[in-house]
Structure formats: structure tokens, C-alpha cells
C-alpha positions in Angstrom: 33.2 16.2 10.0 37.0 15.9 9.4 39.3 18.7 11.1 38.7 21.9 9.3 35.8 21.0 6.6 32.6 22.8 5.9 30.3 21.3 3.6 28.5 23.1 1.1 25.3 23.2 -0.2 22.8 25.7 -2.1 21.0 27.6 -4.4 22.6 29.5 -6.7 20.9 32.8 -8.1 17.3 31.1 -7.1 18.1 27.8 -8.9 18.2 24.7 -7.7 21.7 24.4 -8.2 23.8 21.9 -5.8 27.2 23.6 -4.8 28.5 21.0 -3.0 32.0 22.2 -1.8 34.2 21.7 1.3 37.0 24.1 3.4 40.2 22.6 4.8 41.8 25.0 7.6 45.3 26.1 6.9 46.5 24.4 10.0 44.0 21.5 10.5 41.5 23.4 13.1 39.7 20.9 15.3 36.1 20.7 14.0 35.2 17.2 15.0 36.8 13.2 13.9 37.6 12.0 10.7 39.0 9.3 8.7 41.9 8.7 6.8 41.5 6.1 3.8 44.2 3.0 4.6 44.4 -0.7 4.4 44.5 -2.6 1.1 40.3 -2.6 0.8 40.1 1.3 -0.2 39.5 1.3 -3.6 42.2 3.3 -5.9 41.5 5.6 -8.8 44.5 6.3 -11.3 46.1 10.0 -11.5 45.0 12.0 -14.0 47.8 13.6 -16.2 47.4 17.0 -16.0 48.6 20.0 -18.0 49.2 23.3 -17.0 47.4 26.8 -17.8 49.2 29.9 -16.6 47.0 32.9 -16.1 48.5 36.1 -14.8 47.6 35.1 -11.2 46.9 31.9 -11.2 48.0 27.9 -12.2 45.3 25.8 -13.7 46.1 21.7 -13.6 43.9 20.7 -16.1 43.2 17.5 -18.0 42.2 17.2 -21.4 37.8 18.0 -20.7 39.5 21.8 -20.1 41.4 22.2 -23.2 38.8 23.8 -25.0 37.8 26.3 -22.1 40.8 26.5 -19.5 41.9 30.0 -20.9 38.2 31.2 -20.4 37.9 30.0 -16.8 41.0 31.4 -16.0 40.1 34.7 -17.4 36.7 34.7 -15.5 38.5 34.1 -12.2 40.9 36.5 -12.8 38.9 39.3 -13.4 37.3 38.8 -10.0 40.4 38.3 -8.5 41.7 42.6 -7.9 37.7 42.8 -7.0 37.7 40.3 -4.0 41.0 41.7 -2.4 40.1 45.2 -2.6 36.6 44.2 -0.9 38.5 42.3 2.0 41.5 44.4 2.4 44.6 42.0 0.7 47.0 44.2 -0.5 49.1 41.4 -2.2 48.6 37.4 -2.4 50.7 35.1 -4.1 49.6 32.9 -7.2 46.5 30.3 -6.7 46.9 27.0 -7.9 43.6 25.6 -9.0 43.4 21.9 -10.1 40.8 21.0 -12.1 40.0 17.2 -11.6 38.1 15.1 -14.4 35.4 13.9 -11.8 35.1 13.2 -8.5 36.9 10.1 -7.6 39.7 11.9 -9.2 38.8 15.0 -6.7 38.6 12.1 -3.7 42.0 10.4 -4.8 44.1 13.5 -5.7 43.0 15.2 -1.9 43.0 12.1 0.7 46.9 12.1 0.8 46.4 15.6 2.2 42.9 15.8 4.0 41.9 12.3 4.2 38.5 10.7 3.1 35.8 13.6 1.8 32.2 13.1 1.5 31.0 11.4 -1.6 28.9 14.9 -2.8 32.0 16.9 -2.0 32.9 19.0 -5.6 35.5 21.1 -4.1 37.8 22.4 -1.6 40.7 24.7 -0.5 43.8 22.9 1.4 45.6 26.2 1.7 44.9 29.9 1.1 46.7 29.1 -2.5 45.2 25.7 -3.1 41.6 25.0 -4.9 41.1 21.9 -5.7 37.8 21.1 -7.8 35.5 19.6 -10.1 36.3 20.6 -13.6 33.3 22.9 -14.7 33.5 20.6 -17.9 32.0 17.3 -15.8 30.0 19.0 -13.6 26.0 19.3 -14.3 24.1 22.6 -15.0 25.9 25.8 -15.8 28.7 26.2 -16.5 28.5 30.2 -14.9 27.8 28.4 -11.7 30.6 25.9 -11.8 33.0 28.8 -12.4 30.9 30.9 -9.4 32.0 27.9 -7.6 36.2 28.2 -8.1 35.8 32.5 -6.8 34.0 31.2 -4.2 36.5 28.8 -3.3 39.1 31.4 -4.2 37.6 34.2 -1.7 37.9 31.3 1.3 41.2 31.2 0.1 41.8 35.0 0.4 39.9 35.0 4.2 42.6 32.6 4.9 46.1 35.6 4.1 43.7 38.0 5.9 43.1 35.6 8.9 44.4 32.4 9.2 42.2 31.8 12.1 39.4 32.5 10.1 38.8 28.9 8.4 34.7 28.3 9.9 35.6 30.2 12.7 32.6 31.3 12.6 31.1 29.5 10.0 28.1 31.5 9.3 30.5 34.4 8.3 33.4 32.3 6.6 30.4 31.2 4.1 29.0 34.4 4.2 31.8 36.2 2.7 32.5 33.4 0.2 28.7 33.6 -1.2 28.8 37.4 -1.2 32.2 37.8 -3.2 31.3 35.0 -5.4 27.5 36.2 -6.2 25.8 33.4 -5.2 22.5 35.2 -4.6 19.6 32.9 -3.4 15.9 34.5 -3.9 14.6 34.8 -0.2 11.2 35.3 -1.4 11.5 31.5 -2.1 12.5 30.6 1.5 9.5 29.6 3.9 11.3 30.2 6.9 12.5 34.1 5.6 8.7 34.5 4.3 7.6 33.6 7.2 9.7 35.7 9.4 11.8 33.2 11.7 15.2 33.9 10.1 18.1 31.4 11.8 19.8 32.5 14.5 24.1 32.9 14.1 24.9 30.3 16.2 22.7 28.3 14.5 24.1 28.4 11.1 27.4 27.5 12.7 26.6 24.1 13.1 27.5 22.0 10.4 24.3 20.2 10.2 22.5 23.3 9.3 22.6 24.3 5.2 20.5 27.5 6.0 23.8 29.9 5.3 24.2 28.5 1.9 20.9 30.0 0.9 21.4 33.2 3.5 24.8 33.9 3.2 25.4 36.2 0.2 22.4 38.3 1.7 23.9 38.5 4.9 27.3 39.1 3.3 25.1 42.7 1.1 23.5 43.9 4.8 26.8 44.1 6.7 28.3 46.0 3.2 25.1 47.8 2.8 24.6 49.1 6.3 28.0 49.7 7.6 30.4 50.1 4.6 32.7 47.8 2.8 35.3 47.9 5.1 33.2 46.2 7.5 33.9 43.1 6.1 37.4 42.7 6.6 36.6 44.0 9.9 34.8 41.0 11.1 36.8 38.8 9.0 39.8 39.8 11.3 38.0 39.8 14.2 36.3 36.4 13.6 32.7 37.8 13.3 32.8 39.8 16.6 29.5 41.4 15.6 29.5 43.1 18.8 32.9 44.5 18.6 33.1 45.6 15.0 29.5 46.5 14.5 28.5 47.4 17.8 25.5 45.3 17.8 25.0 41.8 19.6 24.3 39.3 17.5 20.1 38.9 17.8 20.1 42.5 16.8 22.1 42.0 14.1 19.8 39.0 12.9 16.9 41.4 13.9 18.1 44.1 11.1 19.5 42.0 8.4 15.7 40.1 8.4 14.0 44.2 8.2 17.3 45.1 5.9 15.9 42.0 3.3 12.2 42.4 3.7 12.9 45.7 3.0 15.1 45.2 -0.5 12.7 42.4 -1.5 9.3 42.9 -0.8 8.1 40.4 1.8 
């Protein structure tokens, strides 16, 4: 993967929703090679003419598939906006720019002079703690609750970033963890064979890149550490990079080894 990407994928409040998404690190952390698109054979895709939605907190680029619902997007993020800071201990952050592209070439062309070539299923990303760039929710199948679902969680990454700019899938499985949990993107474990069946993945595990498990685990995970040891854990292990060990004062098979008895226990398996 390029330098600083985490691909996305999952289920979304026990659909079968694809949130395909992807995380650029502030400062281009080393996560493995990439490609930049060059040479006369890439293919080009004309620039969208955008317009411009100010919100009390945030800049919306949109073209002219948003006009109709821009303001109600806006208004939707906004309201989680106070929410998500409070939760991960932001006193202040400066105004988000999300863009809004028409589809996903446009997404591809408008972000490759900054992070280079993205996958093909890639919807969205942030380039910056105040930079979301995205599919409009207006050209993307299935709900449009889940497209908008899509821009907090985006947004929260985003906020990770002002409270650690280390942060950026460092660890992964917690950098997802707290963007599903903010963002509500609740997956059903009673529809997960390996969480039925009692062989919940490891930490490390779910930091490989190769391994969607956290996109179905993460918001759970994200409700356990809030549940069990207050919301002020979170930022906690955001700041310390998911130091289970020093924030929460268990090592990490333990912790795996309560969240699985913390979710049996809340759903019934």
C-alpha cells in the first residue's frame, strides 16, 4: 500500500454495505511502496467545477449532483462534529474542507497530485487532519445515511490526527477503531462466524493491512474500551498509540480476552 493508506472495507449497521475508504498520514508515514501516476499513457479525467457550501465548521466543494442536498450533509456532519471532540479530548480544531467529488475518477484525478495512484474501490480519504476528500453521497450506491456515516468517519480520522499526529494506522486496529465507533458504524457480531464461534482476531492481527476483520470489529471494540474504562480512555490510547498495556493496564491478549466476554455478554452469543 502507498505510504500512509488504510483501506477500508465493511458492514455498516449489519448491512452489506461496502465502505470502501482510505487514510493518508499527515506526514507520509512509511507503510509500504507505492506508485505515482506519470508518463503520457495514464489516462486523464477533466476537473470538476466545484462550488462552495459554507457550514459553520466546515467547506463543502461540491458539484452540481449536491445542490439539492449539500446544506443537509453539512448539517448532519456538523452536528456530530462538538460530539466527536468532546469524546477524544479536542478542545478547538480549525475548519474541515470536505470535497465532494462527482465519482470516482474524479476522486482518483483530484487526489493523485497529492497521494499518488489510489485503489480503484477507494471512495474516500483524508490528506490532512482538515482535508476529506470523497465520493459525493449523491453517486454513491445504497443509503444515503451510510454515505454521510462515511464523511464523520473520515472526519473523526481527521480529528485523531490534531490529537496525535502520530496516530495515522499507528496502530491500525485502533485508528479504525475509533473512526467506526464515533461514526456508528455498528456491525452485528452475531452475524460473524469467527465471533460466534469464539476465535476473535488478535490486535496484531488486524494491523495488517490484508486483514478487513476491524472494519466489522472496530466500532465494538471502540464501545468496550468506553464501556469498561470510561470515555476518557479513548483519547488515552489515541495519545499513547494504543498502548493497551500502559493506559489500560492490561496486555493486549487480555484485552482481546474481555472485549470477546464484554460482546457475548451485550449480544447474546
Amino acid at each position: 500500500m502507498q505510504a500512509g493508506y488504510a483501506g477500508e472495507v465493511g458492514r455498516v449497521n449489519g448491512s452489506c454495505a461496502r465502505v470502501f475508504a482510505l487514510t493518508l498520514a499527515v506526514l507520509a508515514r512509511a507503510c509500504g511502496g507505492g506508485s505515482r501516476p506519470d508518463g503520457p499513457t495514464q489516462p486523464t479525467t477533466p476537473a470538476p467545477a466545484f462550488e462552495m457550501h459554507q457550514s459553520a465548521n466546515f467547506s463543502f466543494r461540491y458539484t452540481p449532483i449536491d445542490a439539492a442536498t449539500v446544506a443537509q450533509t453539512a448539517a448532519r456532519v456538523e452536528a456530530e462534529r462538538a460530539r466527536i471532540l468532546q469524546d477524544l479530548g479536542v478542545p478547538s480544531m480549525s475548519r474541515v474542507t470536505v470535497t465532494l467529488y462527482p465519482d470516482q475518477a474524479s476522486l482518483r484525478a483530484g487526489v493523485a497530485p497529492i497521494v499518488g495512484t489510489i485503489p480503484a474501490f477507494a471512495t474516500g480519504l483524508v490528506t490532512g487532519p482538515y482535508d476529506v476528500h470523497i465520493v459525493s453521497p449523491s453517486a454513491q450506491p445504497g443509503s444515503y445515511d451510510v454515505s454521510v456515516a462515511n464523511i464523520v468517519h473520515e472526519f473523526a480520522h481527521g480529528v485523531t490526527l490534531v490529537a496525535n499526529p502520530s496516530f495515522a494506522n499507528n496502530p491500525r486496529w485502533l485508528w479504525e477503531a475509533v473512526a467506526l465507533y464515533e461514526a456508528g458504524q455498528v456491525v452485528d457480531p452475531r452475524g460473524l462466524a469467527y465471533m460466534t464461534s469464539l476465535q476473535p482476531p488478535a490486535l496484531a492481527e488486524m494491523n495488517s493491512f490484508s486483514d478487513l476483520r476491524i472494519y466489522d470489529v472496530g466500532a465494538l471494540i471502540g464501545a468496550f474500551i468506553v464501556d469498561t474504562w470510561g470515555r476518557g480512555a479513548l483519547p488515552r490510547l489515541v495519545g499513547a498509540n494504543g498502548n493497551v498495556a500502559a493506559v489500560l493496564g492490561v496486555d493486549e491478549a487480555t484485552f482481546v480476552s474481555r472485549w470477546m466476554a464484554y460482546t457475548r455478554s451485550r449480544y447474546g452469543f
